[in-house]
Phi, psi and omega in degrees: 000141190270145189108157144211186184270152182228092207270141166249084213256160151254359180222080192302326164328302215247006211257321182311342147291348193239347146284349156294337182283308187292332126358294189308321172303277180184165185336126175239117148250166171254157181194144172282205168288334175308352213288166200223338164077042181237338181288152198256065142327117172269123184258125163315299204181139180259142159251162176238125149213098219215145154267152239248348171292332169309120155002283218289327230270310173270355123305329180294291190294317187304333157305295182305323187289320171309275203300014182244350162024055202112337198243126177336032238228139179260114161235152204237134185243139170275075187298144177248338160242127166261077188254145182315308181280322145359286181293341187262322159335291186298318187294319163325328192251351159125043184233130191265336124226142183283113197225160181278121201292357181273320186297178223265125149320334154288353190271298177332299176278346162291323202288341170280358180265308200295338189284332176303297192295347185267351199217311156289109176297152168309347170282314203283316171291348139324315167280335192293300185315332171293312167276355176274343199276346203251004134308312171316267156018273169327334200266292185343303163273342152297326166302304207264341175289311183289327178291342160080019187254160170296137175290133148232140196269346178311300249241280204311303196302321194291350191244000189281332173276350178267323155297324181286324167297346199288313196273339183300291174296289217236037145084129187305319220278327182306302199326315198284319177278016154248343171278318171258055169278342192293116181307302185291133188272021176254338210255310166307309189304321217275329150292318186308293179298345149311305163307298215286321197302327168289324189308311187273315192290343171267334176295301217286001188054086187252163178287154198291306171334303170309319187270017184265293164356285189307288170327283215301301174325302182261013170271358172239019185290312202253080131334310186294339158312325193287008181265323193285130146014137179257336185278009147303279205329306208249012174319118164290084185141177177305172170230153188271107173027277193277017141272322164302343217241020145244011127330308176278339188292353189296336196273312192271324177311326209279329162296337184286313174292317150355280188300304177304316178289016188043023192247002187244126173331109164321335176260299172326343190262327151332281207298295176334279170328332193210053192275330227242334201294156200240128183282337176280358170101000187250013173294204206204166337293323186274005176069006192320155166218093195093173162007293207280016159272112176315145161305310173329305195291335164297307171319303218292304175313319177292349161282294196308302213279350159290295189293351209249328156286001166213047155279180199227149177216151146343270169336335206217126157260133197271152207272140201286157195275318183310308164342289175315299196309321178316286176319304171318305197306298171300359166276010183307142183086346164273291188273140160320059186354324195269305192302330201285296212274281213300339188268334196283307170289009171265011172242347173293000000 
């Protein structure tokens, strides 16, 4: 299973067995009552095991429940009194089932898979799995791009058929509400454009190879970020002339490095270099025009310029897709005109 469990403890001393179990399930941290629920994690599933009487203990779930709102999410709260008020308690605080804090640590984790199969559609776990595997991918390579280490595309390759079943079983609009929940805005674009790049290579009925291609291109297009500056990178707001112009330098790092590990695919190495190019001649890095902007490079640019208007920041309100679309739209002579309306019904 894709995602991960969040054991939630006040007594960490005594937590080792019953995270070892959950493990078994999929990736487990522990986190205490501090835990603040704001980073935008995709979570499997929580077990709680607090006693529940506690302030922090019930401030804690109360937080979770705030940020998860709305959302399948299986938490199995562990009681320590099995009392009537105890179970109205836990449920008040968000516990989708109840169990006696003495059982076996394997009843705990059986009892969260069946509630994962009972209570999550098969679409949304399908998205949950996708996107954590093609975070994994992504972190692997940002990790290793920054680190000045050889890219393997191997790692990258493990996350492209689990984004395309994602948007295929549980629909683009899940895909788009779970990623953007993901705080970091390197790690949210790049899904983003990952999403919608399946999204179009499946309207346009691409071949499955072609629609791997396509995905693999755009989940590693801005690579070259992991070069830039972080107080660039992550600046809340416009950026000033000579930030922008270390900004743009991200599309020829992310080929270069692309290319220095030798594993990547010329139409990936494309799309990276000239994901930013204008069919009127005003992109970036190579001024490209006409014909010599790739088809690939066209798709593609109209996904990256869609997701970067209706990403959610702090900072920022992200622009309603009718909005976005306007703007695409209003680029005839940048962008290709035919591709912009075939993307506007592959979001229909």
């Amino acid at each position: 299973m894709g995602g991960t469990i969040v054991l939630v403890t006040d007594r960490p001393d005594r937590s080792a067995a019953l995270a070892a179990a959950l493990r078994e399930v999929g990736p487990c941290e522990v986190v205490g009552t501090e835990e603040s629920w704001t980073s935008g994690g995709f979570l499997l599933g929580v077990v709680s095991d607090l006693t529940l009487t506690r302030p922090e203990a019930a401030g804690c779930l109360r937080r979770l429940e705030r940020r998860y709102r709305g959302q399948a999410l299986p938490v199995i709260g562990l009681l320590r009194r099995a009392s009537t008020e105890s179970l109205r308690l836990a449920k008040t605080l968000g516990a989708t089932v109840c169990l006696p804090a003495y059982v076996p640590p394997e009843t705990v984790a059986t009892a969260l898979v069946n509630q994962i199969e009972n209570t999550v559609p098969v679409g949304e776990r399908a998205v949950v799995h996708g996107v954590a595997r093609a975070g994994e991918a992504l972190a692997s390579l940002l990790d290793e791009a920054r680190a000045g280490s050889q890219i393997r595309m191997e790692t990258v390759e493990a996350g492209l058929a689990p984004i395309l079943t994602a948007v295929q079983e549980g629909g683009l609009a899940r895909w788009l509400d779970t990623v953007w929940s993901h705080d970091d805005a390197t790690y949210q674009h790049c899904l983003l454009v990952a999403g919608l790049a399946a999204q179009f290579a499946l309207h346009l009925r691409f071949r499955w190879d072609d629609q791997q291609r396509f995905v693999r291109a755009a989940l590693v297009h801005d690579v070259g970020k992991a070069r830039i500056p972080l107080p660039i990178l992550n600046k809340p707001g416009r950026l000033d002339p000579d930030e922008t112009a270390v900004m743009r330098t991200h599309a020829a790092l992310g080929y270069e490095i692309l290319r220095a590990g030798g594993e990547c695919d010329a139409f990936t190495l494309d799309v990276v270099r000239h994901h930013h190019e204008m069919i009127d001649g005003s992109g970036y890095p190579d001024g490209l025009s006409g014909d010599a902007v790739s088809d690939p490079v066209r798709l593609l640019t109209i996904c990256d310029i869609y997701a970067a208007l209706t990403e959610r920041r702090a900072y920022k309100t992200p622009m309603r897709m009718a909005d976005a679309m306007a703007v695409l739209q209003g680029m005839d002579g940048k962008l290709e005109a035919g591709l912009v309306q075939s993307f506007g019904r592959a979001l229909a």
